[in-house]
C-alpha positions as semicolon CSV with decimal commas, in nm:
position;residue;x (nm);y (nm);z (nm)
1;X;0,000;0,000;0,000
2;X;0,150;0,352;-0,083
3;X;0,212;0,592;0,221
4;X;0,075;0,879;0,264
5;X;0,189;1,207;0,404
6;X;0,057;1,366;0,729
7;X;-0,203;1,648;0,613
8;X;-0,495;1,828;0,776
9;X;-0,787;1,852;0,642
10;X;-0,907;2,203;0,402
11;X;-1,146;2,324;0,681
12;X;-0,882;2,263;0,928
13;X;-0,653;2,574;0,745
14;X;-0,568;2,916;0,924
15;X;-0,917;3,112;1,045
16;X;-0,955;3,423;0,841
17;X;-0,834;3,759;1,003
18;X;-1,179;3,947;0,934
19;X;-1,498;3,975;0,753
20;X;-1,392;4,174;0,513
21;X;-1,506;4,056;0,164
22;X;-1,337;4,061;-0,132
23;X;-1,440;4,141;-0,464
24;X;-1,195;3,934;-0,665
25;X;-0,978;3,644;-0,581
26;X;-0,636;3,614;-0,775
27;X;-0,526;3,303;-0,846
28;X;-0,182;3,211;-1,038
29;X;-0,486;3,056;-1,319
30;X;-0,661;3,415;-1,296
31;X;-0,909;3,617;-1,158
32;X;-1,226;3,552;-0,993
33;X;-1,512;3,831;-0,889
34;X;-1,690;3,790;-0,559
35;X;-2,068;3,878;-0,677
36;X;-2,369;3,903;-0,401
37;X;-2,619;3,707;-0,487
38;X;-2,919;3,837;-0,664
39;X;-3,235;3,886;-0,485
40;X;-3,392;3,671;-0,765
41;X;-3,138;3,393;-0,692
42;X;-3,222;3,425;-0,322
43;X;-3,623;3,380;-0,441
44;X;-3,556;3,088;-0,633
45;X;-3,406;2,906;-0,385
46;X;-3,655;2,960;-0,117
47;X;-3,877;2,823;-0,343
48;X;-3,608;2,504;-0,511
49;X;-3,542;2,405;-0,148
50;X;-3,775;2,200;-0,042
51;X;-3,782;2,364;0,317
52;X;-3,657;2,671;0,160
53;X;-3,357;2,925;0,317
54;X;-3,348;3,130;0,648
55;X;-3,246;3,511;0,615
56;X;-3,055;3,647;0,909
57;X;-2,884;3,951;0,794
58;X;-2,808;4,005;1,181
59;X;-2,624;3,742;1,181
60;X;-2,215;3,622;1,139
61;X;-2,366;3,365;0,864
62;X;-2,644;3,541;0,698
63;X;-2,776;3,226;0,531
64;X;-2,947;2,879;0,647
65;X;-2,987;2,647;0,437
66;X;-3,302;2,426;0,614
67;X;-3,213;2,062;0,605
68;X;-3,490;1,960;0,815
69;X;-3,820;2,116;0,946
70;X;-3,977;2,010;1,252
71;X;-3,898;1,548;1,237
72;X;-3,893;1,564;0,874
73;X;-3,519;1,584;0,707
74;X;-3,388;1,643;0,355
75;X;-3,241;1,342;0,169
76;X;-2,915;1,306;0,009
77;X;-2,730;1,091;-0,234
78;X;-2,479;0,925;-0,021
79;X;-2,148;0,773;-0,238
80;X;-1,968;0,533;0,039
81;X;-1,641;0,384;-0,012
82;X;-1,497;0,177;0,240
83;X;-1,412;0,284;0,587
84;X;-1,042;0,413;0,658
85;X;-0,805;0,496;0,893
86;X;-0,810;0,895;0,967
87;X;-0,530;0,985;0,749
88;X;-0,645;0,814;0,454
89;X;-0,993;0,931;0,536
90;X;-0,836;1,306;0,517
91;X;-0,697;1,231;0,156
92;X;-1,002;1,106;0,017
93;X;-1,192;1,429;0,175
94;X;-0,986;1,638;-0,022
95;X;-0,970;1,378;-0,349
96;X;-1,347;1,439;-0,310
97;X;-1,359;1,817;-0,272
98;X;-1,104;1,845;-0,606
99;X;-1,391;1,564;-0,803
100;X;-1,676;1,758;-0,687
101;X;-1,561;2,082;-0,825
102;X;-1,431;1,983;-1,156
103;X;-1,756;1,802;-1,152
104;X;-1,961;2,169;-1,093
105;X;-1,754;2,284;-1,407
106;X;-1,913;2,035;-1,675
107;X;-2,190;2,037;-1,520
108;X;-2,274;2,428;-1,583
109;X;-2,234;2,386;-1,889
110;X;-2,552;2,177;-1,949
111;X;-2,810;2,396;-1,853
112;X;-2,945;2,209;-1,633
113;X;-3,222;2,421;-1,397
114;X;-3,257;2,395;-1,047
115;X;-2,981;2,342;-0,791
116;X;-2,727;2,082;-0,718
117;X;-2,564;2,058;-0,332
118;X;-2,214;1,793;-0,318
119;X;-2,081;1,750;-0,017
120;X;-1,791;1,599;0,108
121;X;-1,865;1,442;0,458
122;X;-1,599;1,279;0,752
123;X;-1,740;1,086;1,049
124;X;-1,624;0,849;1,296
125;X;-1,749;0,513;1,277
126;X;-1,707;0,232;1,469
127;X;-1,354;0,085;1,578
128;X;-1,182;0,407;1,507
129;X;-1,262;0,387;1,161
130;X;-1,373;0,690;0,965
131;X;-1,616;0,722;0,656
132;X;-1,499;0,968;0,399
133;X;-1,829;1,010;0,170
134;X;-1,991;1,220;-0,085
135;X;-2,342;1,341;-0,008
136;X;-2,569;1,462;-0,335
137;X;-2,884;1,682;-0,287
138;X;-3,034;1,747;-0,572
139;X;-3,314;2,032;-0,627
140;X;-3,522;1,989;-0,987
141;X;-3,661;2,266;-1,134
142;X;-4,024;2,186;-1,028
143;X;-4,200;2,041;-1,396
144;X;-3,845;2,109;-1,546
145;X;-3,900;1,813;-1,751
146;X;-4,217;1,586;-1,891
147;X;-4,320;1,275;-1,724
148;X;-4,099;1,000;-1,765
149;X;-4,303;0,646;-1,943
150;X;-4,427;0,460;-1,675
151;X;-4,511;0,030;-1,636
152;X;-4,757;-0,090;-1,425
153;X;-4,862;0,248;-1,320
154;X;-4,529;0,346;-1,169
155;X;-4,242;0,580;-1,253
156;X;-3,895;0,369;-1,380
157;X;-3,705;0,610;-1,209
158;X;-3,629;0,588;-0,830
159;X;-3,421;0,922;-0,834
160;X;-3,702;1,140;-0,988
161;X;-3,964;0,990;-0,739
162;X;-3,717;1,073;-0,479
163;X;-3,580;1,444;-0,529
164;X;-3,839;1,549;-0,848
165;X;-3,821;1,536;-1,171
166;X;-3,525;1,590;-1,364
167;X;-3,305;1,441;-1,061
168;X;-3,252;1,132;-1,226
169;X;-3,075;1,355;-1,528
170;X;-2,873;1,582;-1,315
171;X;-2,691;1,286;-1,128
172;X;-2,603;1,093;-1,409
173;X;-2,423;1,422;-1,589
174;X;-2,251;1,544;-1,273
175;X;-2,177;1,116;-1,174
176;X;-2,052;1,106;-1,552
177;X;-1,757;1,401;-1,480
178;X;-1,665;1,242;-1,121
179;X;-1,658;0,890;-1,242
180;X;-1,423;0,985;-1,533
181;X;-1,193;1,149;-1,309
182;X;-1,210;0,916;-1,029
183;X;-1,057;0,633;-1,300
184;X;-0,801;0,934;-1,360
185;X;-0,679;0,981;-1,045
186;X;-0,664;0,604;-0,998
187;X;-0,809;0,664;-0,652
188;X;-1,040;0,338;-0,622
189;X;-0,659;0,193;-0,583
190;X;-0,501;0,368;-0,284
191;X;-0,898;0,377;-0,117
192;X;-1,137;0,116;-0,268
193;X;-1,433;0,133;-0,435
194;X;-1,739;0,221;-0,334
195;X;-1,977;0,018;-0,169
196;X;-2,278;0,168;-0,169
197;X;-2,493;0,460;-0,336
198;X;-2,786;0,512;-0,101
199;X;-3,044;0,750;-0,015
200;X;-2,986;0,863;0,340
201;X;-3,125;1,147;0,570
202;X;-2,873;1,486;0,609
203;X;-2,869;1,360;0,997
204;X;-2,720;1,026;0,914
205;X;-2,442;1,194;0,747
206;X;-2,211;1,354;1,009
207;X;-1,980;1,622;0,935
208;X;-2,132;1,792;0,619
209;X;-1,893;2,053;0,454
210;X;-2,155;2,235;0,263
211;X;-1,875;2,463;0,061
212;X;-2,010;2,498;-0,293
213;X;-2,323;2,449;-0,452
214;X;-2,480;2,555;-0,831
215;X;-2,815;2,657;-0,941
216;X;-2,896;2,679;-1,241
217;X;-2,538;2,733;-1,458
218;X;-2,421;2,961;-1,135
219;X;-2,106;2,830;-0,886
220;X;-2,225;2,978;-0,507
221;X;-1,987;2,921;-0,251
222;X;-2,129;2,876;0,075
223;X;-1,818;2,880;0,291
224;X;-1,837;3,038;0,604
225;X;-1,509;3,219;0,499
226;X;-1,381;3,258;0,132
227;X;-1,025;3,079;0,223
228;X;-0,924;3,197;-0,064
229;X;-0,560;3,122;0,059
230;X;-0,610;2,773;0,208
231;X;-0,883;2,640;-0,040
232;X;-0,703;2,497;-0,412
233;X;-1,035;2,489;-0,502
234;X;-1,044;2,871;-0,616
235;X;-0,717;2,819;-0,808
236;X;-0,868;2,506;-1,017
237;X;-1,227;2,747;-1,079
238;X;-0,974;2,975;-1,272
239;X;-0,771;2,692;-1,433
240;X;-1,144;2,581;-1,601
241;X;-1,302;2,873;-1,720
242;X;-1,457;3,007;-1,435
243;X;-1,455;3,375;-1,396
244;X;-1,758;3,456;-1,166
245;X;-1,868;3,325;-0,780
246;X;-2,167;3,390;-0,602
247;X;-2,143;3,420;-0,250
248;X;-2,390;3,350;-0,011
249;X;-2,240;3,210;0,373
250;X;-2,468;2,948;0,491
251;X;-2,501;2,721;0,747
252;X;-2,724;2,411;0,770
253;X;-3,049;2,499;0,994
254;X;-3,299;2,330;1,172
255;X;-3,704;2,496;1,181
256;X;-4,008;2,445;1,334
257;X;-4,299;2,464;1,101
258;X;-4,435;2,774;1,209
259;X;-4,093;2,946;1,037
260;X;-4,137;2,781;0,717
261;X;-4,345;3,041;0,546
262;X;-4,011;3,252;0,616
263;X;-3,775;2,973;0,507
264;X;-4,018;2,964;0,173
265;X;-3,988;3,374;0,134
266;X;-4,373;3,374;0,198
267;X;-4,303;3,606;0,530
268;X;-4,060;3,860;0,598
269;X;-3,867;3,851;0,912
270;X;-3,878;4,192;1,086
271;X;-3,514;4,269;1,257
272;X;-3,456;4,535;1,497
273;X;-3,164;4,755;1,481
């Protein structure tokens, strides 16, 4: 088996000196501008999510992206390879955050609507063992697409009755990018294969590093903190193409039902100063 070096993991880089913003990033690949995002991108994903996003503008993180209203939780995708020590874990966190993005960048170009949430995840397991997954949620464009041919009066397609229609579409374009470069990179030889491609709730996942996300052809990072020093991923954006990044901080959040006409944009908050 091949060693590895010691490494930490990306979120586990220097903590940014302030909140100051930038509105470019330079990269040795070029540059990238910082844009806010659009109050018609904030609309459309109140109403994409299916619990919709929180607007705290009070707030350190002025986004919350609601995985899970009152006992009911949003799904994911989960891609499982085998379990791992910690360091190897670590490697294939960051192998994962590097497939995911040059994943985003063929996928924008499709035109797919709606948005698309990857997510590398770490968590502790039994026996000291750690899982290093990928967790997909994916957010159709309600009636994007027609009604797929049904047998026996059912859908054929698991995905679509799942996350809506069009789902079924979106994974297998982004799945077709991070399975070619996954052969690439040779990885399924240093780490395994993976075992299992299941739908799982956001609370069976663990640690979720919700960094990046697209809607429609758009990259949004959702980083806490740009990290524009420790992240590679801002270098590799340039390297393909990319020239523009939304950003919009968010956190995962939690709501009662009562909030979720807010969550949905249906109700304003009212803040006092």
């Amino acid at each position: 088996m091949k060693t590895l070096k010691k490494q930490k993991l990306l979120f586990c880089g220097k903590k940014a000196k302030d909140n100051v913003i930038p509105t470019e990033i330079k990269t040795p690949n070029g540059i990238i501008e910082i844009c806010e995002p659009t109050t018609e991108m904030i609309k459309r994903l109140q109403t994409i999510l299916p619990y919709g996003m929180m607007i705290e503008p009070c707030k350190e993180v002025k986004y919350g992206i609601v995985m899970q209203c009152d006992d009911k939780e949003l799904n994911s995708l989960r891609l499982q390879p085998l379990e791992q020590n910690y360091e190897y874990a670590a490697q294939l966190f960051d192998i994962h955050h590097y497939l995911i993005m040059k994943s985003y960048c063929e996928y924008i170009k499709k035109g797919f609507l709606g948005a698309f949430l990857a997510s590398p995840c770490i968590t502790e397991r039994k026996d000291g063992l750690w899982e290093s997954v990928v967790a997909l949620f994916i957010f159709p464009e309600k009636d994007e697409t027609d009604p797929l041919p049904k047998k026996g009066g059912k859908r054929q397609n698991y995905l679509d009755d799942e996350f809506g229609k069009g789902a079924e579409k979106m994974f297998n374009n982004f799945l077709k990018t991070f399975g070619k470069e996954f052969n690439k990179l040779e990885v399924d030889k240093l780490f395994g294969k993976y075992i299992s491609v299941a739908i799982r709730p956001r609370s069976y996942l663990g640690g979720l590093a919700m960094w990046f996300m697209v809607l429609d052809s758009h990259i949004i990072c959702l980083r806490r903190n740009l990290r524009e020093q420790e992240d590679s991923a801002w270098g590799f954006l340039a390297s393909q193409g990319i020239k523009k990044v939304y950003y919009l901080p968010s956190h995962p959040m939690t709501i009662s039902k009562s909030d979720l006409d807010y969550a949905k944009g249906l109700k304003k908050l009212v803040f006092q100063e």
